[in-house]
C-alpha positions in Angstrom: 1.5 3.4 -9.8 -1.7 1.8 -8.5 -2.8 2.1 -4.9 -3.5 -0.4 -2.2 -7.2 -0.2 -0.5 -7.8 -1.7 3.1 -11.2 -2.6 3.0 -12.1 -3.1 6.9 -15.3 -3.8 8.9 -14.8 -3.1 12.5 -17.1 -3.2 15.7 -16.5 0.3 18.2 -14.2 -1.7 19.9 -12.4 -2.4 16.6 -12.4 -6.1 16.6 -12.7 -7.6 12.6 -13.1 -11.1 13.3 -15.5 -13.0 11.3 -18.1 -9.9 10.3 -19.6 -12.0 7.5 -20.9 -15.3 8.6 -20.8 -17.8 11.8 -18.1 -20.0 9.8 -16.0 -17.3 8.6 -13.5 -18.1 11.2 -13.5 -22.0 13.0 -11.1 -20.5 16.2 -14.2 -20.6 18.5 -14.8 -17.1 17.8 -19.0 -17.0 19.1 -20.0 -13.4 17.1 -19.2 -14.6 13.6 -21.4 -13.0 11.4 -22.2 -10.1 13.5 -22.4 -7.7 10.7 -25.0 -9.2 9.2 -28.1 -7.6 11.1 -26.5 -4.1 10.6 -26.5 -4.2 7.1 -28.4 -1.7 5.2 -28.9 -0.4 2.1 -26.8 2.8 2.4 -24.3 0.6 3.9 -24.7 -1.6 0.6 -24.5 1.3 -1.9 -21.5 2.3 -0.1 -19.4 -1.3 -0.2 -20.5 -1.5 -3.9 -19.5 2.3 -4.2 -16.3 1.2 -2.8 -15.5 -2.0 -5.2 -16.3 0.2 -8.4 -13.2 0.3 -10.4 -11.7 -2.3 -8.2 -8.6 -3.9 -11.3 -7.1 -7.0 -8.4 -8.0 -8.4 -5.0 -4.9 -9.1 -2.7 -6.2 -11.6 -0.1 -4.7 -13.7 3.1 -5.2 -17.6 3.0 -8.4 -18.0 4.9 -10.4 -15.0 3.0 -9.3 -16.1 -0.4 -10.8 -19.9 0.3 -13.9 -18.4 2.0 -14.5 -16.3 -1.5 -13.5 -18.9 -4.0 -15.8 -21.3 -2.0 -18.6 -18.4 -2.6 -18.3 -15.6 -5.9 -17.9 -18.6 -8.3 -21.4 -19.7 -7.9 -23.1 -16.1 -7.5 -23.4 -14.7 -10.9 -26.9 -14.1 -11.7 -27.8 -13.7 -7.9 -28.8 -10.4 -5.8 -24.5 -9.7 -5.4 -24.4 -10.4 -9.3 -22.2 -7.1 -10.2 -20.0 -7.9 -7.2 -19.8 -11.4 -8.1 -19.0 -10.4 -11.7 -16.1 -7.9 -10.7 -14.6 -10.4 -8.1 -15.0 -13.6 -10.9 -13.4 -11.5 -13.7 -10.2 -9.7 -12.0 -6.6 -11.3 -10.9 -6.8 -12.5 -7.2 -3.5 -12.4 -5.6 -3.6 -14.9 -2.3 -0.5 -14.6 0.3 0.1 -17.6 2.0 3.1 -19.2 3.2 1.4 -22.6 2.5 1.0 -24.0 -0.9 -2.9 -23.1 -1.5 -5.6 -24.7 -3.9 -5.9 -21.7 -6.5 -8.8 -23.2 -8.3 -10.4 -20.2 -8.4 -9.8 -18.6 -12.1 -7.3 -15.9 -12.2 -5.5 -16.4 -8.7 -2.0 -16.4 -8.3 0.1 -17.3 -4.9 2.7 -14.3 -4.0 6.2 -15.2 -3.3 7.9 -14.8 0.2 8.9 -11.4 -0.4 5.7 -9.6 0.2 7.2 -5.9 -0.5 8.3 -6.9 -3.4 4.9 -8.8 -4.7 2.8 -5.6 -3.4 5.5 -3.2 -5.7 5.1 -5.4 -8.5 1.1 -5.6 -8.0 0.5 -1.4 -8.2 2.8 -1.9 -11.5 0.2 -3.7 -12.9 -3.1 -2.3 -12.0 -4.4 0.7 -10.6 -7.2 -0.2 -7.9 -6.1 -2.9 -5.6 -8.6 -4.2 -2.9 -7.4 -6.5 0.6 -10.5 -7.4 1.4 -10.9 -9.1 5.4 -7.3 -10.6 6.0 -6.4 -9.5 9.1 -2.9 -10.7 9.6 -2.0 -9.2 5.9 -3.5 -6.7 6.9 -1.3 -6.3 10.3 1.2 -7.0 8.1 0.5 -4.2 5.5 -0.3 -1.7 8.5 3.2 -2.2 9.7 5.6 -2.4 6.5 3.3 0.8 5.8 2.2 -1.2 2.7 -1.3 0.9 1.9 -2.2 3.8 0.4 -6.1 4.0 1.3 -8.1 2.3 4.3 -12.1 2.1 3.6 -13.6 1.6 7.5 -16.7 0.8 8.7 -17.3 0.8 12.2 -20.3 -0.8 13.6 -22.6 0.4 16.5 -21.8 -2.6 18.7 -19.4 -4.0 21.2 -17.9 -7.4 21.2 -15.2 -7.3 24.0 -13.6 -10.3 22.3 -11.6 -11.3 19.0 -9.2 -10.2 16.4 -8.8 -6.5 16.6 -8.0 -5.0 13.0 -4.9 -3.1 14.4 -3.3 -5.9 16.6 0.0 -6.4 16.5 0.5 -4.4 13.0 0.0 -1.0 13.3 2.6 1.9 13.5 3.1 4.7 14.2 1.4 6.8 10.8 -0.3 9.2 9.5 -3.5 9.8 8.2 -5.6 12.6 6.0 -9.5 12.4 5.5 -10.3 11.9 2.2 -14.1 12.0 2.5 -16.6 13.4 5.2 -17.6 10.4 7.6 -20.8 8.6 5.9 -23.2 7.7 9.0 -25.9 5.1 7.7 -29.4 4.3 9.1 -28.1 1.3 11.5 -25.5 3.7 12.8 -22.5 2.5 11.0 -20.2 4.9 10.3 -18.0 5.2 7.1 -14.5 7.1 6.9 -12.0 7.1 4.4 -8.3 7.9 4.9 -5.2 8.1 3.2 -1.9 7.1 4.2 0.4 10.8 4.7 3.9 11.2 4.9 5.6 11.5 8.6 4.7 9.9 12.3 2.2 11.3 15.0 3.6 14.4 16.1 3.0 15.6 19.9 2.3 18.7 21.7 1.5 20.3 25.2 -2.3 20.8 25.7 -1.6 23.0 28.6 0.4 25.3 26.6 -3.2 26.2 25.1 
């Protein structure tokens, strides 16, 4: 059974709105693109590290038309292995709309999005949710993941979409790698999903 990666750029303050670009997100969010200047190249290595063996993207409405609008036409650029990868796999969009899938290989899940994610890790082995933060809310909370990939960034924004609003519960967590700490100050952790709930204890019993 394949896993399910949660591929998530965050600020210290945890907010995940709109890293990539100033119109990544039109809700008059005013820091889009603010992980643009903290990009370097150990950063780099490590998202492309991190999309190696990548077999299906699974991607909310607005990131899905962001990327078709972008990959297609990349091939042969500087992101030309990434633009590759993303061109070549099966893209799986939720949206309760009725989205324009024009980019080749997409397919629109059905309503029943346990069921589509079941179906998905029967199929391939390394699934990516790349940006999508309310499928990602909603994958945090059905407990939906196997894997979250996080980058936190040395800034604070004080405003917009926090990657755990109004999804997370209460889970656990193992390290999977040492945290990765690059030039800029970004910091790179890797968990996996364990079994169980926080537990709790008495500090002054210590």
């Amino acid at each position: 059974m394949g896993l399910i990666y949660l591929e998530l750029f965050a600020t210290l303050d945890l907010v995940g709105q709109a890293p990539g670009g100033p119109d990544e997100d039109p809700d008059g969010f005013p820091f889009g693109g603010w992980q643009a200047p903290l990009i370097d190249e150990v950063t780099g290595a490590q998202v492309d590290a991190a999309y190696q063996g990548t077999d299906a993207l699974v991607l909310g409405r607005r990131t899905y038309d962001i990327f078709a609008a972008h990959w297609p036409h990349q091939e042969g650029g500087t992101d030309d292995g990434i633009a590759r990868l993303f061109n070549k796999i099966p893209k799986y969009v939720a949206s309760r709309g009725t989205p324009d899938l024009s980019w080749a290989g997409s397919t629109h899940l059905g309503p029943d999005l346990a069921a589509a994610v079941h179906e998905i890790r029967d199929r391939h082995e390394n699934i990516k949710v790349v940006g999508s933060l309310d499928l990602v809310q909603t994958l945090l909370r059905d407990k939906l993941f196997d894997r979250i990939d996080l980058w936190i960034h040395p800034i604070v924004l004080g405003v917009g979409k926090k990657v755990f609003d109004g999804g997370a519960v209460p889970t656990n967590l193992t390290l999977v790698d040492p945290p990765a700490v690059s030039p800029t100050g970004t910091v790179y952790i890797r968990y996996a999903r364990a079994e169980g709930i926080p537990a709790t204890g008495d500090m002054s019993a210590r």
